[in-house]
N, C-alpha and C positions, 0 to 999 in steps of 0.2 A: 425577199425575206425581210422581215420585220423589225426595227430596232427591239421593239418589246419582246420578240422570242429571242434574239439574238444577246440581250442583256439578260433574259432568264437562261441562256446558256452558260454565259462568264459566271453570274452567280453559282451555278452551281458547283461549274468547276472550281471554282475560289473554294465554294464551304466543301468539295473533296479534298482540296488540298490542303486547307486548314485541318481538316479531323485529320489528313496523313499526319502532319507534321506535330501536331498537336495530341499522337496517341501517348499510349504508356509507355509500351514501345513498340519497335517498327513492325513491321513483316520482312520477310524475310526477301521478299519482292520489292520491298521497299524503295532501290534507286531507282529500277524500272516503274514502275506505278508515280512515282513524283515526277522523273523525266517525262514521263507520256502526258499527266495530267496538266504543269507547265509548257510541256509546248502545244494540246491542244488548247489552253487557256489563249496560248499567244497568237493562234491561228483567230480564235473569238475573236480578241482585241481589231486585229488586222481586219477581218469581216467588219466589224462595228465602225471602223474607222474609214473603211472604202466606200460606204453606204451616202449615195448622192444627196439625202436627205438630213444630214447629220447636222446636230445643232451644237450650239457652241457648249451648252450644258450637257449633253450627252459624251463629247469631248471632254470637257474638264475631268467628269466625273470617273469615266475609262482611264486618264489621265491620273487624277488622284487615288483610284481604284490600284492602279499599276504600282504607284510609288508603296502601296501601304503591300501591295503584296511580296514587292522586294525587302520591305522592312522585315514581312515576318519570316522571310527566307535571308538573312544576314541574322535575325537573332535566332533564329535555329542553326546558324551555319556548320559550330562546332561538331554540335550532333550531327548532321547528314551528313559533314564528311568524315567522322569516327565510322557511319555505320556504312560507308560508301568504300572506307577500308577496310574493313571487317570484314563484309560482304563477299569482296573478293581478293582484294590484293592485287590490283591489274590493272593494265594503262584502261582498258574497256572504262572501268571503275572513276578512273579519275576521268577520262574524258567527258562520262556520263555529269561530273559532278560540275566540270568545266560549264558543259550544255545547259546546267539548269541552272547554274551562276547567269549568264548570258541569255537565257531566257527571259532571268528573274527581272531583266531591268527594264 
């Protein structure tokens, strides 16, 4: 696999995750659909990062990429976990929200 398909994967999942966190408001699926897209983001990273051919710019930029997406996931954080109580009311709930704190980093 290719770094270039491999980085057109994390982009995307980044700009799904942005428009998630970024709507008007959520769905109703909401924690599930950010948990799943976070941690298939994190699964990218990890492919990108095991990749025998990886250059030190390709690293940084995963690297920097990571740090801005736990940014925009701490300033949303209010909201996802208002809507992560809401949602359910349930240790499920908080663990999910746990997961995507821990992913985000």
């Amino acid at each position: 696999m290719s770094q270039l398909i491999t980085l057109e994967q994390l982009t995307q999942l980044e700009h799904q995750i942005e428009q998630l966190l970024l709507a008007e408001e959520y769905p109703d699926d909401f924690p599930q659909q950010l948990e799943n897209l976070v941690a298939l983001r994190h699964q990218q990273v990890e492919l990108v990062l095991k990749q025998a051919d990886l250059s030190r710019a390709v690293f940084d930029d995963v690297v920097a990429r990571t740090q801005a997406m736990k940014g925009l996931l701490q300033q949303h954080k209010d909201r996802i976990g208002a809507q992560l109580v809401r949602s359910k009311k349930s240790p499920k709930s908080l663990s999910l929200y746990s997961n995507i704190q821990q992913h985000g980093q």
